[in-house]
N, C-alpha and C positions, 0 to 999 in steps of 0.2 A: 504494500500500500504506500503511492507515494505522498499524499497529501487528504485531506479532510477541507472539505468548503463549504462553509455554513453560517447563520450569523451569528451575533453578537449574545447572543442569549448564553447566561452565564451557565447553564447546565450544557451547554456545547463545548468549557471547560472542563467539566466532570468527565463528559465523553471521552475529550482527548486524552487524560490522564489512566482515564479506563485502559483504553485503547494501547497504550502505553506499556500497560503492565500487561496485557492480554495478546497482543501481535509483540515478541520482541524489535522486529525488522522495522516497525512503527517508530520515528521519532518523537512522539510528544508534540509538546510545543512549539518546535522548531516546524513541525509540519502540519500545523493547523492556519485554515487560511482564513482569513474574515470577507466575508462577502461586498466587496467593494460597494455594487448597486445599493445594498441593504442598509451600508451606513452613509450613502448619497440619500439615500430616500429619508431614512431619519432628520439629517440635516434640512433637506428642503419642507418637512411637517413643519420642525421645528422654526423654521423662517416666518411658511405660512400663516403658524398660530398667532406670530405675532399681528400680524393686519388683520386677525378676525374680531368683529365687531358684534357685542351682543345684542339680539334683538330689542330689548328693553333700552340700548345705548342708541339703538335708531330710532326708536317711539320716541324718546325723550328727545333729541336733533328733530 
């Protein structure tokens, strides 16, 4: 197994550690990979939530 690609989800840490002890050939953490799209998509939520505007904040305007 050359590598593991998943996201950020901290039991995908347990995984790898599992994995670890269970495939010797497995590197660990050296071959875990973080889903690049996965934490682009987190970032851009986190952008969007910023310009969302609560209904009550538009009734009131």
């Amino acid at each position: 197994m050359l590598s593991v690609t998943c996201d950020n989800a901290s039991n995908n840490n347990v995984m790898v550690d599992k994995l670890a002890v269970l495939v010797p050939e497995f590197a660990g953490e050296a071959s875990h990979t973080r889903c690049f799209l996965h934490t682009i998509n987190l970032v851009a939520k986190s952008l969007i939530r910023e310009f969302n505007v609560l209904k009550k904040d538009v009734e009131r305007a």
